[in-house]
C-alpha positions in Angstrom: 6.3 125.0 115.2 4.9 125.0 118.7 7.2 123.7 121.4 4.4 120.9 121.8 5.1 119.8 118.7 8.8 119.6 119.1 8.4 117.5 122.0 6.2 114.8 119.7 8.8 114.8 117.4 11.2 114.5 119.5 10.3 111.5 121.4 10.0 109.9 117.8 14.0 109.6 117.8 14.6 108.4 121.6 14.9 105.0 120.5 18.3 106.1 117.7 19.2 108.6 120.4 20.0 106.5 123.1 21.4 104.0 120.9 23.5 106.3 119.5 24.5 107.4 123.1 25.4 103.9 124.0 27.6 103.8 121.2 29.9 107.0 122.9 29.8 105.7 126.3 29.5 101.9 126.1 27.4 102.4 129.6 23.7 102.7 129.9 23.7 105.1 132.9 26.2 107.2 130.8 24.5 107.1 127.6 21.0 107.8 129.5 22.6 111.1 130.9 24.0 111.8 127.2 20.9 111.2 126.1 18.6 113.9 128.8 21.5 116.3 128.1 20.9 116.3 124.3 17.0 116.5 124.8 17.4 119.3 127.4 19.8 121.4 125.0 17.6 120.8 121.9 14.7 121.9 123.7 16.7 125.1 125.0 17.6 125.7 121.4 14.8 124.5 119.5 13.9 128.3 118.3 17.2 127.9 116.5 16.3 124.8 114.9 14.8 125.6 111.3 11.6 123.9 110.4 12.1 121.4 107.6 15.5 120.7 108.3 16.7 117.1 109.0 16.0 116.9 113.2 17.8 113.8 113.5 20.8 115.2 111.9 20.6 118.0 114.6 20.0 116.0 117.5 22.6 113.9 116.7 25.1 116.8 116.2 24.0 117.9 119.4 24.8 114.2 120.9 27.9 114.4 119.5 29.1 118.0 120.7 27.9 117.4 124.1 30.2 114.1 124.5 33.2 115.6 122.9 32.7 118.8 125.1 31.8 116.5 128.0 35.2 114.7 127.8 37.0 117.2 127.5 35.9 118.7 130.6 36.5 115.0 132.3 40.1 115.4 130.8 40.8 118.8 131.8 39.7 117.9 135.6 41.6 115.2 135.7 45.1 117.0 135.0 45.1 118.6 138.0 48.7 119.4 139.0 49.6 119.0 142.4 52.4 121.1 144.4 52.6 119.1 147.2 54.9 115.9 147.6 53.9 113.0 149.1 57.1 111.1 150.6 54.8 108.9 152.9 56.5 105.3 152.7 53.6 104.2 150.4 54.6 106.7 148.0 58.0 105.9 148.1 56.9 101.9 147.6 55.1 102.8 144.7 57.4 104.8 142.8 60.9 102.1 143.6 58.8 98.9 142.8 58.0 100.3 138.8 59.4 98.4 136.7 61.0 100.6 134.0 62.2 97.4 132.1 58.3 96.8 131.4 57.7 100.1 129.0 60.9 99.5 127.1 59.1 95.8 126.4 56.5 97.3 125.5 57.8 99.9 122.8 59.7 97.4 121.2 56.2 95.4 121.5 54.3 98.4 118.9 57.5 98.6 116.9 57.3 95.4 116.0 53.7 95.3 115.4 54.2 98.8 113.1 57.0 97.2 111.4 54.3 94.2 110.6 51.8 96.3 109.4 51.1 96.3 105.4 52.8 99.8 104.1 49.7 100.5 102.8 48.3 100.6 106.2 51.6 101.9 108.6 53.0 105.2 106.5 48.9 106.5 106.5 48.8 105.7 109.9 52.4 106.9 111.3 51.7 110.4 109.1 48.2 110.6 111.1 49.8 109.6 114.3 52.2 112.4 113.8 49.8 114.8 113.4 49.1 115.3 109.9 45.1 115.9 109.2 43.7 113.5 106.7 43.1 115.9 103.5 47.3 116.6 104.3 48.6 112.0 103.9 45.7 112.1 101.3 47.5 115.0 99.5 50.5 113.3 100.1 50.4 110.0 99.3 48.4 110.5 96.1 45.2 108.6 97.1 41.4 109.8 98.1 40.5 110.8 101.8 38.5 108.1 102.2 40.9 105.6 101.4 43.6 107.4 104.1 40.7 106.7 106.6 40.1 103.3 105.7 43.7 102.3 106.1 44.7 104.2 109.0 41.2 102.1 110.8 42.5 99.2 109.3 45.9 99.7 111.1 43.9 100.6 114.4 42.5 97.5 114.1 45.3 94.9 113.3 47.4 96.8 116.1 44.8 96.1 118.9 45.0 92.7 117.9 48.4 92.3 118.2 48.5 94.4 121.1 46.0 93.0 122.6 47.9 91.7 125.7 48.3 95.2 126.7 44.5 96.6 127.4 43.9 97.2 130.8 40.1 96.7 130.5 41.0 93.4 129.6 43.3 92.7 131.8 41.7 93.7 134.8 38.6 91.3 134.2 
């Protein structure tokens, strides 16, 4: 296959791509930058793509990768540690006007929503949120991987709604 070629086919799935770059950043700048980053790294590696094999697959994998590799980097920028300390007056009005009262409201807030939760949803859920990998609660509590899944989405889901009052993005608007 000639890079020409490639290029045909690959404008074919911009319309999926970009959709499914929207889906990982929820921003149309964002997902167009996902989106030229996943063409530019499929056409860099497009000797390594083997003719017949499914290209959407690829390029999605490639979509995917990028954002998860992408956010990380955001992340690991982000926790940058700094030695100096700030004691301007500011500082100091920030820190004394927290109100610690506030978090304790709101752990007894989730407690209560996990204690309202269907056991069929909260024990897959608490297992995953402690760490345990989904083949390990399926194992576990007896029932198929794709059931664990279901439930512990299903638990996502009724906790945001119950917790609603707490999103920032929300509560910002």
């Amino acid at each position: 296959m000639q890079v020409s070629d490639f290029d045909v086919i690959l404008n074919e799935h911009t319309r999926p791509l970009k959709a499914f770059a929207f889906r990982f950043t929820k921003d149309l700048n964002d997902a167009d930058d996902l989106y030229q980053d996943t063409i530019l790294k499929a056409i860099r590696y497009f000797e390594n793509f083997k003719e017949g094999t499914n290209l959407k697959a690829w390029l999605f994998t490639i979509m995917k990768n990028t954002f998860i590799n992408d956010y990380r980097k955001e992340v690991r920028s982000n926790a940058v540690v700094l030695k100096s300390v700030d004691l301007s007056s500011v500082k100091l009005l920030e820190s004394s006007s927290k109100n610690l009262a506030e978090g304790r409201f709101i752990i007894n807030d989730v407690h209560i929503s996990l204690n309202k939760l269907p056991k069929e949803y909260s024990l897959p859920f608490i297992l995953h949120f402690e760490g345990h990998k989904y083949h390990e609660i399926a194992d576990k509590l007896d029932i198929p991987i794709g059931t664990v899944k279901t439930r512990i989405h299903m638990a996502r889901e009724i906790l945001k709604k119950q917790l609603k009052m707490y999103d920032k993005k929300k509560s910002i608007a």
